[in-house]
N, C-alpha and C positions, 0 to 999 in steps of 0.2 A: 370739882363742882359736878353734882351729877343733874342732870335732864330730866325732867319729868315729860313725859310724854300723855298727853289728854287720852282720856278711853274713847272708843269708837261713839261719835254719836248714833250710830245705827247699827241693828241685828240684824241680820235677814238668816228667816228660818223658810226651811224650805217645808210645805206640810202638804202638797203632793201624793195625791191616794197612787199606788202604781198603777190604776188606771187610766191614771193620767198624765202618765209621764210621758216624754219624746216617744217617736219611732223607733229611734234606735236604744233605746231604754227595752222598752218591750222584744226587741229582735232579739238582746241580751238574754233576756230573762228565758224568753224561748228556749235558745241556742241552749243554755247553761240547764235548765229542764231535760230538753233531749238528752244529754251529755250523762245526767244522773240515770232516767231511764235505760238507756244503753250500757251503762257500765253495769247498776243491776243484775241485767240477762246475762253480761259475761259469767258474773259471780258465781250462780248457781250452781248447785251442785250437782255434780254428771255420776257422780257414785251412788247405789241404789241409799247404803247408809252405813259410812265410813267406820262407824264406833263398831258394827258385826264384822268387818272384812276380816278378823280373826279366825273366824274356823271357817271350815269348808261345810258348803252348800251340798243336800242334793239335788238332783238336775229337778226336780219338783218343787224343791221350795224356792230355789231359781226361776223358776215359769212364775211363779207364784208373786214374787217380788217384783220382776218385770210389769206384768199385768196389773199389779196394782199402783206403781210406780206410772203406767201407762195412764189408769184411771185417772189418778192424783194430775197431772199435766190437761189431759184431757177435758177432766170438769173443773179445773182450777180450784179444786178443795185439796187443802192441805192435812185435813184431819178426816178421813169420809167416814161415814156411820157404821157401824154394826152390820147394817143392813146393805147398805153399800159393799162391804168388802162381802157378802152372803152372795151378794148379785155377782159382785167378779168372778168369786169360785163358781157361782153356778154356770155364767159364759163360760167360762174354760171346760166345764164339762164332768166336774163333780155333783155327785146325786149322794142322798143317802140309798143304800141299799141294805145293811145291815145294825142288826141293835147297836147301839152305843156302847161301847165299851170303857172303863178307866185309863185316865193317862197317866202314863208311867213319866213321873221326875225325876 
């Protein structure tokens, strides 16, 4: 013989903005926020840019990476303009001083 068993006379939905939840609802949500923020910063990348580390650098285009690698942390742009990477060479101390010449590929 089997049992039927009656369905709940009652639902309860919880519809709760999470601004409104418990104390400890929200200490959660914090806690687990920091937790993503912080592991982010670990992620980052400490090499100037992995995919070049194949050939060797000269100690010029080295400075050069550095510095702009510097910038890029510093103004927290990840893409800087044209004009932007014009300004890092010119801090480091390049000028024009002679005609333009063709570059060899």
């Amino acid at each position: 013989m089997v049992k039927q068993l009656d369905p709940p006379s009652e639902l309860v939905v919880d519809r709760r903005r999470a601004s409104r939840r418990s104390a400890t609802a929200k200490k959660e949500a914090i806690h687990e926020k920091h937790e993503v923020v912080d592991q982010r910063k670990t992620e980052r990348r400490r090499q100037i840019d992995p995919t070049t580390c194949e050939r060797d650098y000269s100690d010029q285009e080295i400075d050069f990476m550095k510095a702009m690698d510097d910038y890029k942390r510093r103004s927290g742009r990840q893409f800087p303009t044209w004009s932007e990477v014009l300004e890092v060479l010119h801090s480091m101390g390049y000028r024009k001083v002679a005609e333009p010449t063709d570059i060899s590929l």
